[in-house]
N, C-alpha and C positions, 0 to 999 in steps of 0.2 A: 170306136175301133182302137185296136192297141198300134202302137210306131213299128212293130215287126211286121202290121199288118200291109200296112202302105207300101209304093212300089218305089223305084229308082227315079230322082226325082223331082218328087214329088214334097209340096211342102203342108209343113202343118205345124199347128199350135198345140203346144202341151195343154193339154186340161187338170189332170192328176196325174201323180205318180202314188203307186202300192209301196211305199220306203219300205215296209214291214215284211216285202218279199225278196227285199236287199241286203246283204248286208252290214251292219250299221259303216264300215268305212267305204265299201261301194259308194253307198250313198251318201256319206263325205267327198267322196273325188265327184262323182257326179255334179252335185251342187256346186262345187270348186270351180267345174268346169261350163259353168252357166247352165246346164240342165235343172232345171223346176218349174213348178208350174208355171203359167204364161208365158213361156221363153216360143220364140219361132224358130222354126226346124225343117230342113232339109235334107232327103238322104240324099247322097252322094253315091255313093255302092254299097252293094250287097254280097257278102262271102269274099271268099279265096278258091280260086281252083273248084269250081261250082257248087261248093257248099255256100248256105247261108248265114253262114258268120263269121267273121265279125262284120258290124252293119258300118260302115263311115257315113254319120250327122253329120252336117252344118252346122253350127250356132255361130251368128252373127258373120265375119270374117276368119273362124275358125272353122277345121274339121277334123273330129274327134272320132274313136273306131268305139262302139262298146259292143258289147255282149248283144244274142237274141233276146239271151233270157231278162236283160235291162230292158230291150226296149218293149218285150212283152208285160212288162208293170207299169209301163208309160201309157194311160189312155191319151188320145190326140182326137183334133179335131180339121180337117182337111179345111187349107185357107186359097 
């Protein structure tokens, strides 16, 4: 399942990321920002004003907002 897929939350572990549907500097800030593979992950919220984006992740004692379309390259594994 992809990280857009999972609810509010709700935690899980990175398995892969699609880098090759990113950006090359997206996927510079992302890594920067502890996202990669095996990292533990938690959404926090979903959207603004009842849309679905930006997502705000956990990682670690941080929470980071990205894109759907990030977290749609993120495969995860529900822990």
């Amino acid at each position: 399942m992809t990280l857009d897929s999972i609810g509010r939350g709700k935690r899980a572990e990175i398995i892969s990321i699609d880098w090759d549907a990113l950006a090359p500097d997206e996927g510079k800030r992302l890594r920067a920002l502890g996202i990669d593979e095996g990292a533990r992950i938690a959404i926090a919220h979903k959207g603004v004003l009842g849309s679905s984006d930006p997502i705000a992740v956990m990682v670690g004692r941080m929470t980071i907002a990205i894109r759907k379309v990030h977290a749609a390259a993120m495969q995860v594994e529900a822990i």
